[in-house]
N, C-alpha and C positions, 0 to 999 in steps of 0.2 A: 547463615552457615549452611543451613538446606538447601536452598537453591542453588548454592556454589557449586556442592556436590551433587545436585540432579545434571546443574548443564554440565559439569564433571565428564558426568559418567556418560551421559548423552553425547557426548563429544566423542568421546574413549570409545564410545559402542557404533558410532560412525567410521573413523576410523577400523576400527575393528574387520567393519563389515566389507570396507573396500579394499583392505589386505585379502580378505578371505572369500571375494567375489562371492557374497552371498545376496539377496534381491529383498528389496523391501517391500517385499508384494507378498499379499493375502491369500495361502493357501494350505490346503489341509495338512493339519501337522503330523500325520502318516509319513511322515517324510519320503518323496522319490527319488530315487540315485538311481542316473543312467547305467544302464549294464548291456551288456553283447546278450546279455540270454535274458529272457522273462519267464519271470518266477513268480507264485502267490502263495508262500504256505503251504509250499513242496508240490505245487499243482499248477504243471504249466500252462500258459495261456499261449494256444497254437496261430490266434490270430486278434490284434486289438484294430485292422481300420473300422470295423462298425460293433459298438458297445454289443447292440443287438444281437450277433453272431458271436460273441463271445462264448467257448467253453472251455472247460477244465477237463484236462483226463486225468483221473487218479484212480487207482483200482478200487480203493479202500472205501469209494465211494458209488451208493445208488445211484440209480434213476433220479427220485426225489431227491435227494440231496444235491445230484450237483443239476438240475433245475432250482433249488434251494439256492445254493450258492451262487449260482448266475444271477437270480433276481438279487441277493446281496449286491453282490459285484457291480451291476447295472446303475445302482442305488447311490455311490460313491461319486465324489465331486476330487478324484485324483488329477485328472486331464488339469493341463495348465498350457497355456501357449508359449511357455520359456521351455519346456519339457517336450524331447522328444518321446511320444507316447507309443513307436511303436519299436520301441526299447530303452524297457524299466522294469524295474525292481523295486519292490517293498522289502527295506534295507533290512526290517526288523518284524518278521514275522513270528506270530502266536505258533506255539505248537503245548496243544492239548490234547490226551487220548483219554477220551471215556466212551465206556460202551453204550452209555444211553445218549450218545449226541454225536454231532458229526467233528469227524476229529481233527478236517483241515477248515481255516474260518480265514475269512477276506477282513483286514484291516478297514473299518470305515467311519470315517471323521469328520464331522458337520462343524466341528471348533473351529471358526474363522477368527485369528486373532492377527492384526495387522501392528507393526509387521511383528514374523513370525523368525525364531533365531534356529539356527540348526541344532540337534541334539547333541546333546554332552558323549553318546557314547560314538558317534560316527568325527566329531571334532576332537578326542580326546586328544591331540598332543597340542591343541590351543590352551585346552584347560582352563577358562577365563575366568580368571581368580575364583575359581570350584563354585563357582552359580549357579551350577545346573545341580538338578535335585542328585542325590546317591544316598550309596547303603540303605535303598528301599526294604522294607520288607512287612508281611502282614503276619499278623497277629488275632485272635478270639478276643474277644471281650468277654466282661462278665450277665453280657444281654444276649440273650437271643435274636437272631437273623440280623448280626451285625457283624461285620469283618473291619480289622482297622486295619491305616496302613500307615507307618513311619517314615521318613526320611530326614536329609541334610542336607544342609546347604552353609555356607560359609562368608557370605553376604546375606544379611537383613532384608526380605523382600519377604510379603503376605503371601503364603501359603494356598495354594487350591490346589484344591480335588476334582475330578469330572472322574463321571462310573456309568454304567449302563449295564443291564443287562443283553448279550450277544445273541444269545438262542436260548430254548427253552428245549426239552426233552416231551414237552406236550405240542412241541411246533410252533410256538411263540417264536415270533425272529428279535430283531433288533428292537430297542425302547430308545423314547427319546433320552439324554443327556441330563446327567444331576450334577449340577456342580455348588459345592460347600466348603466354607471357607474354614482353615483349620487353625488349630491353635498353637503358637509360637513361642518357646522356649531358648533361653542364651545356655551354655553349658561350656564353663571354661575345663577344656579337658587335659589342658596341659599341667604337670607337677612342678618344674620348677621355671616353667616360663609359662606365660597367658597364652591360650589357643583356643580361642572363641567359636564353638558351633551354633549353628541354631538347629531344633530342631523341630520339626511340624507333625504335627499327627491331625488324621483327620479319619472319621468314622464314618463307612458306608452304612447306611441303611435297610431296614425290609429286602434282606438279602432272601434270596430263595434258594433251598437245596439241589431244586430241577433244573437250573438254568445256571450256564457260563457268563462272566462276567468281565469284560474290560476297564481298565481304568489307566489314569495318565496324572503324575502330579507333577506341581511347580507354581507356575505364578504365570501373570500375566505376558511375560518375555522371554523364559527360558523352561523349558519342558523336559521331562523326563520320556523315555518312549512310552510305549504302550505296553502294557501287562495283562493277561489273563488271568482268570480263577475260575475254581469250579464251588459253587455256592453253599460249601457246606459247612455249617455253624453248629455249633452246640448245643443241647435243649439245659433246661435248668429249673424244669416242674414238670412233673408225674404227668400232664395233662398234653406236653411237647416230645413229645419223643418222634419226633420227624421224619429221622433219618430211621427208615424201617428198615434198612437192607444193615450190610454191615459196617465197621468203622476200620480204616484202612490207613494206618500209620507209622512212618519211619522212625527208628528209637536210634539215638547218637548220643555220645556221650564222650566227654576229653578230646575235642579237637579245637587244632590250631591252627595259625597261620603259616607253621613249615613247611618244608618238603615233602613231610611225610602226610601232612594233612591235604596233600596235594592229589593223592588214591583215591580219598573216599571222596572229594571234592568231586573228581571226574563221574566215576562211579554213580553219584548220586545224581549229576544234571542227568547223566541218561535215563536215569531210572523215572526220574519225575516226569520226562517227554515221553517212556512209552507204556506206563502205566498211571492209573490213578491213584492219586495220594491224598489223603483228606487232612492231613495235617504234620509236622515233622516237630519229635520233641527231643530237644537238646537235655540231656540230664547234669548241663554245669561244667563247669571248666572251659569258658569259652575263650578263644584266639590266645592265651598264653602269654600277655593278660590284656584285658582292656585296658590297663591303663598304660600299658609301657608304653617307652620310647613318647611319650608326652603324649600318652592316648593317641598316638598312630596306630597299633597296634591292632585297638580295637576299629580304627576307621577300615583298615586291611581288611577285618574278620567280616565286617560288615557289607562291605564290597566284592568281595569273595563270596560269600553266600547270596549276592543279591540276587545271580540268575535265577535260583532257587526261592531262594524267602521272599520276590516279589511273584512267586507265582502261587505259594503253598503256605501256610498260617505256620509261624516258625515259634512254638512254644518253648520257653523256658523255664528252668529255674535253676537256682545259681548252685555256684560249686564253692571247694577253701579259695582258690584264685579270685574269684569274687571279691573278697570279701574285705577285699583292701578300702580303707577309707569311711567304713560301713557302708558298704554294697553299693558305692554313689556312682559309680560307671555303669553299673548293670543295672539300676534303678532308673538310670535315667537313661539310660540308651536303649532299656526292654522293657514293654508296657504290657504286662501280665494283666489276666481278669484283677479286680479287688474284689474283698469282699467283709463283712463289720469287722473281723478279727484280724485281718493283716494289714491298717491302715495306712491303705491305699499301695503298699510299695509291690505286691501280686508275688510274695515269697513265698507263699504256700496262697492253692485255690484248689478247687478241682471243679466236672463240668462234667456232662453226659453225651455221648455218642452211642448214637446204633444201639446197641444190646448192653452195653458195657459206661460202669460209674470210675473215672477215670479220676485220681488224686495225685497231685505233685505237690512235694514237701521238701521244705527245705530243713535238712539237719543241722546246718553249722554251728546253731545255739548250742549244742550239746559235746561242741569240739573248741570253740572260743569262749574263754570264760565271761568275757566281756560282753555277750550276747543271753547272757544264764538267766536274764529277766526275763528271756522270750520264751521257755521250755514252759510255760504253766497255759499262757494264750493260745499258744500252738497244740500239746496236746486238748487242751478245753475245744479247740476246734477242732481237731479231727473225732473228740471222740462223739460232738453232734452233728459231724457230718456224714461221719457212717450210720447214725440212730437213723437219720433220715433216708440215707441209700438201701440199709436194710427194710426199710418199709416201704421203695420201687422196686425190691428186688423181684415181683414177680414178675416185671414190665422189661428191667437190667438186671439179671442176672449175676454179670460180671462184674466183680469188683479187681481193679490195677490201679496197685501202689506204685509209686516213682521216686526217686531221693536219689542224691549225689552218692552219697555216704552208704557203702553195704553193711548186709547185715551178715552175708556168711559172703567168701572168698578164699581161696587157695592158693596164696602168695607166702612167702617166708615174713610181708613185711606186715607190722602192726595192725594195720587196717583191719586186718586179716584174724585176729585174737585179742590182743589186748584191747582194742578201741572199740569191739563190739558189745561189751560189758554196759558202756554208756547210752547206748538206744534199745538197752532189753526191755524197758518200758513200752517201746515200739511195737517190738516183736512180742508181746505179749497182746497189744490189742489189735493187731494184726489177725493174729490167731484164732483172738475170740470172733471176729466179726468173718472169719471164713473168707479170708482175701484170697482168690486165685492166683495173683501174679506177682510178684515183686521186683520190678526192675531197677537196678543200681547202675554205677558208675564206679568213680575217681581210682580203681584199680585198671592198668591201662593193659584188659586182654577182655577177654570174651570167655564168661565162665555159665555151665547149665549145670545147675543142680535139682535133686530128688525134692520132694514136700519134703520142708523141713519145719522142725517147731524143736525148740530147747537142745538143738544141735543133734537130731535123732535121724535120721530116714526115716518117715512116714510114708514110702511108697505103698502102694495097696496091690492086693495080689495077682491084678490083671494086669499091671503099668508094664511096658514094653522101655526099649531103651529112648524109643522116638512118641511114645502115646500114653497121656495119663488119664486116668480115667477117675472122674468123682474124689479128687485128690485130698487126703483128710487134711493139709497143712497148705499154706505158700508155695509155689516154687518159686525159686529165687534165682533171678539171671543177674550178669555181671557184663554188662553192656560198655567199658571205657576206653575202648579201643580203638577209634577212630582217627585219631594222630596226633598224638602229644609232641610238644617241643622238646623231650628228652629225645626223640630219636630212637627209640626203645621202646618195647610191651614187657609187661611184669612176667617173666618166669613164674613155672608153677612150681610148687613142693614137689620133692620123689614121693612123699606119701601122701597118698590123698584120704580123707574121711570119704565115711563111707555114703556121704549124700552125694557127694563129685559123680557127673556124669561124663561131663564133656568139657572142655577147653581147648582153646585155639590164643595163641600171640597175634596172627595175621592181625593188622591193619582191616576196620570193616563198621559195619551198622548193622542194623537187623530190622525188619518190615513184621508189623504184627499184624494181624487179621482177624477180626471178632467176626464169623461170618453169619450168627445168627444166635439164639440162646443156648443152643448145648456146643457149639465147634467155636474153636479157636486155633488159630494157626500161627507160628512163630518162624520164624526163618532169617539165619545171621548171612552174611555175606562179606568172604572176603576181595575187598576191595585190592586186595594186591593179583589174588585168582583168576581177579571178576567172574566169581563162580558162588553158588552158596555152599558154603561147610557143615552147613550144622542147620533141624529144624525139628519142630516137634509139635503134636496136638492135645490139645486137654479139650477131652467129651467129659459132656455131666452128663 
């Protein structure tokens, strides 16, 4: 029965190939598509007859660098004799901007795999029964200097990885090629008919914070393009705090696969190409829901973010929408750090960056009753995992809490009073352990409130409208604004208490900034403006 279906498909993939004049010849899977102009990575190439003569003009670039770049360029095994070479295109070029490395990078790929099939995203209206890897995207793990990365595929075929380090901010160029085989999962995502995925995860290693990173998954025949990253992972003991400078991260919360989630969707691929982002956390309620429509839904959500979450570590934790089925769409489609108390499913973790102890938690146990076994494990673990944060806090400083669930909001609707009664537990050790920030969700606007503790203003008497200074409580944001499938952001009350600072409906995310032990910077942006609305500092 195996064999049937290998010469099957061997057959079907012959055919295939002579429909779609593509060549069964050995070449770097950069893939080159003929074009009238030539281009590298926004850096034209004014002359290719001798490799040697080759340069690049870009302003954005030195002396050394684009001699850098040239010796790269040189280094590539592109040239093919089916290929007119002196008009081409690298279909799918890297763009990464950090200020410690050079910001345009030449695609280059020693992977000779014969033969070679063309990418999923330059043939998509083939579509060859969805072989080609999708819905990539990367994730932290619960180890240090390791980056994972997920995908799909929807025929059975083994998994691989290849990674490398690109450049180095110490002048390190290229390294040779890792490639490791990853592990394979079936996930029927359909409700009331079977819709078989597979899913592959595979975990890069001895990731470094100074250095860009390429990688490309798929398998032996069918490849995903090529993706970049910039090396920065998490520390996770007082002895790693790596990342000395600051941590640099996008805060989302409540978006979908609508129209309206189609704003911040834009909004954010730009943001991620012309600044650096060290990581992007969803605070729950994702795509609206994973599992509709027979878990398409969730394939959209994943596809949709992919430009993004295969370039940026796309953290989670879940929201009420989740939590259909017990949480088995977003458990298995999002692979969170673990750690002894959340067995293994990454519903609450937390991890360290730069200056600042970072905790994501999921509340839902305290809003499903069906979940009420979990409210004892979970606070047991946060409350030794702040014992230990306060005892690096001379090293982190900053303590940011995260949860779908708020704990103050200014909506008319329950969330907002009646439902906060249920996590005062929270907000009680919140309190004690001197948490700076608290960032929410599942209210769908964008709320900035004063230090608050037992529903008081705790502002202090230097605090300005946009600066807090040595704040004695929480301040607590309302982050869930991003683009729900109602079509709608929550209106606020005519009367606000007196902790209310600020609020905004607009469609938007917000980018926070720890830039060092006393500065921190917050900044929301509305995605319909493309402008920012609202930001503010807390000095210790």
């Amino acid at each position: 029965m195996g064999l049937t279906f290998e010469v099957f498909l061997a057959a079907t993939l012959l055919i295939y190939l002579s429909f779609t004049h593509f060549h069964f010849k050995s070449y770097d899977l950069a893939l080159i598509k003929e074009k009238k102009s030539v281009k590298l990575h926004l850096a034209e190439i004014l002359s290719t007859e001798d490799l040697n003569d080759v340069f690049i003009t870009n302003l954005k670039l030195s002396s050394d660098q684009r001699t850098l770049t040239k010796s790269i360029l040189t280094d590539t095994n592109y040239l093919s004799d089916f290929v007119n070479t002196s008009n081409f295109e690298i279909v799918h070029p890297h763009s990464f901007v950090s200020p410690n490395s050079i910001q345009d990078f030449t695609n280059i790929s020693n992977i000779n795999q014969a033969p070679n099939f063309p990418l999923n995203e330059i043939t998509s209206e083939y579509n060859f029964w969805r072989i080609y890897p999708e819905q990539i995207h990367l994730s932290w793990t619960e180890n240090e200097f390791e980056m994972r990365v997920t995908w799909v595929t929807y025929i059975y075929l083994a998994g691989r990885l290849v990674y490398r380090s690109l450049i180095c901010d110490d002048g390190n160029g290229a390294t040779n090629w890792t490639e490791i085989e990853t592990s394979t999962i079936s996930f029927d995502e359909g409700n009331n008919m079977i819709r078989i995925q597979y899913i592959h995860t595979g975990v890069m290693k001895n990731i470094k914070d100074n250095c860009i990173y390429e990688y490309m998954v798929g398998n032996s025949w069918f490849w995903s393009d090529f993706y970049s990253f910039h090396g920065i992972t998490p520390s996770y003991s007082r002895n790693n705090s790596f990342k000395k400078g600051g941590a640099r991260l996008i805060i989302i919360g409540d978006w979908g696969i609508g129209i309206i989630g189609t704003f911040t969707n834009a909004l954010l691929k730009e943001d991620i190409e012309n600044r650096q982002i060290d990581g992007i956390i969803h605070l729950g309620d994702l795509a609206y829901d994973l599992q509709e429509d027979e878990g398409k839904n969730g394939d959209k959500f994943l596809n949709m973010i992919q430009p993004i979450a295969a370039k940026v570590p796309y953290m989670t934790i879940p929201g009420n929408h989740e939590s259909s089925k017990n949480f088995t769409h977003y458990s298995t489609r999002f692979n969170m750090p673990i750690n002894n108390a959340n067995e293994g499913k990454g519903w609450f973790y937390s991890y360290n960056l730069g200056k600042a102890h970072f905790i994501m938690m999921n509340l839902e146990q305290y809003y499903l009753s069906w979940l009420g076994e979990c409210i004892e494990p979970h606070i047991n673990w946060l409350i030794e995992d702040l014992k230990e944060a306060q005892l690096n806090r001379d090293i982190r400083p900053w303590i940011i809490f995260m949860s779908h669930r708020p704990f103050y909001c200014s909506t008319n609707s329950s969330n907002c009073f009646r439902d906060v009664k249920k996590i005062k537990l929270i907000e009680e050790i919140l309190y004690e352990n001197k948490i700076d920030l608290v960032l929410q969700a599942h209210v769908h606007n964008y709320e900035r409130d004063s230090p608050v503790y037992n529903n008081t203003n705790l502002s202090g008497p230097n605090d300005t409208e946009h600066y807090y200074y040595s704040p004695k409580a929480p301040i607590y944001i309302v982050n869930g604004n991003a683009g729900n499938y109602e079509a709608h952001n929550d209106q606020f009350t005519k009367l606000k208490e007196e902790w209310f600072i600020y609020g905004t409906v607009d469609y938007g995310y917000s980018r926070l900034i720890v830039f060092n032990e006393t500065h921190l910077h917050f900044e929301m942006y509305s995605s319909e403006k493309n402008q920012e609305v609202d930001y503010f500092w807390i000095i210790k």
